[in-house]
C-alpha positions in Angstrom: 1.7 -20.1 11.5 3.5 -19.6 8.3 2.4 -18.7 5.0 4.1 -18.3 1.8 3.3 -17.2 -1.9 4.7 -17.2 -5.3 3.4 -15.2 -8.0 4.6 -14.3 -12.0 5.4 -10.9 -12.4 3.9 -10.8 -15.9 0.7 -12.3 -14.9 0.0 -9.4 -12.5 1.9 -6.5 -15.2 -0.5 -8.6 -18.2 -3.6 -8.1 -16.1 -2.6 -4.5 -15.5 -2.0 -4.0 -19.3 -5.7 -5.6 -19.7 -7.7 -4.2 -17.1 -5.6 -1.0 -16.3 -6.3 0.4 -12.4 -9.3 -1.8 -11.9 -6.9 -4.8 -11.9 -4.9 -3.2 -8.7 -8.5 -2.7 -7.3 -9.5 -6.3 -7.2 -6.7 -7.0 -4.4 -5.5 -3.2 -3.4 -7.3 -0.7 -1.2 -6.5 2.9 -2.0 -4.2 3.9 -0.6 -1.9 0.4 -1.4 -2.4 0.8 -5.2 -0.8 4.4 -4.4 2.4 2.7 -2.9 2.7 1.0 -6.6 5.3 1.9 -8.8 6.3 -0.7 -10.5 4.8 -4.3 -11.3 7.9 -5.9 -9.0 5.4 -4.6 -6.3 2.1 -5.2 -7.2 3.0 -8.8 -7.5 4.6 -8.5 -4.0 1.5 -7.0 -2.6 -0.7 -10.0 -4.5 2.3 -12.5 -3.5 1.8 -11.1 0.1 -1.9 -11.7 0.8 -1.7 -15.0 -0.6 0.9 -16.0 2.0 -0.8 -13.8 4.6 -3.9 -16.0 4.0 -2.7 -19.3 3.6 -1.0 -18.1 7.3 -4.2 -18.0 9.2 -5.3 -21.8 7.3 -7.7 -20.1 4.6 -6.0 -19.0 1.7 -7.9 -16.0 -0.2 -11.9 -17.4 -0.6 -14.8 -17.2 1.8 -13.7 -16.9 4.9 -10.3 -14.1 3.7 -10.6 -11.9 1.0 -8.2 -9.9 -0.7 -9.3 -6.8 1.0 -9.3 -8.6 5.0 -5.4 -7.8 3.9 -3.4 -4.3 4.5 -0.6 -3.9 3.4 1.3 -0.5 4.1 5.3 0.6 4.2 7.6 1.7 7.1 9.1 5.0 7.4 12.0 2.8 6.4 10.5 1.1 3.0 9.9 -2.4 4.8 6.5 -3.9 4.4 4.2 -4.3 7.0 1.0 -6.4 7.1 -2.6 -5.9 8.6 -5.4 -8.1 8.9 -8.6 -7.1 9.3 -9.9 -6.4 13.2 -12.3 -9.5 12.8 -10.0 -11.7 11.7 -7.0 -10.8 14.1 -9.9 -11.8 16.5 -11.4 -14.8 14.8 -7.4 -16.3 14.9 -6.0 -15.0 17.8 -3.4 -13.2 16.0 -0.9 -11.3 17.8 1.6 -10.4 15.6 2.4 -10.7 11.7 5.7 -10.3 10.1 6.6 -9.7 6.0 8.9 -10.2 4.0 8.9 -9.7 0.1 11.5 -10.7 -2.3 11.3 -10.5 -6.1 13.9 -11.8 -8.9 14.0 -12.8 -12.3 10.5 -12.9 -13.0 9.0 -14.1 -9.7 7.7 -12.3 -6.6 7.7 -14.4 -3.2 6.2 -13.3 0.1 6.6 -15.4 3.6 4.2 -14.4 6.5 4.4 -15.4 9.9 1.8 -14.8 12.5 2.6 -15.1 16.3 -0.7 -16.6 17.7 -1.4 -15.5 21.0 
């Protein structure tokens, strides 16, 4: 399945500028929030589980949260998606792909997962 996301890059910089490192916290682990440098990314990252989510037919809610959602880098800079181990098993997920694009204003992630 496919999933993709589009997401202001002010909204996520405003919410920042409001709520400081707790705002990363509501959809970053750790060790994510540590990969951000600038706001371009955190609304990647946000952009990214949205798509990843709406890829496995949820969207972020009850069944997927934010933090069901890794998100690390390669050795490489590319971005490179995890779900959680109960939802790879809940979907049959074999395989996830990324990708992350951001422009004038906007951050867009596309997500495909190869079901098995």
């Amino acid at each position: 399945m496919i999933g993709i996301d589009i997401v202001s890059i002010d909204r996520i910089k405003n919410m920042y500028e409001k709520f400081g490192r707790k705002a990363y916290e509501r959809f970053l682990k750790d060790e994510e929030i540590e990969l951000i440098k600038r706001f371009e990314t955190a609304a990647g990252f946000w952009a990214a589980k949205e798509a990843a989510s709406k890829a496995i037919g949820t969207g972020i809610g009850k069944e997927c949260s934010f933090h069901d959602i890794k998100i690390k880098k390669s050795k490489k800079g590319a971005p490179k998606l995890k779900y959680s181990k109960a939802l790879r098993k809940k979907y049959n997920i074999k395989k996830t792909s990324l990708s992350i694009t951001h422009d004038k204003g906007v951050a867009i992630a596309a997500v495909y997962n190869l079901i098995k």
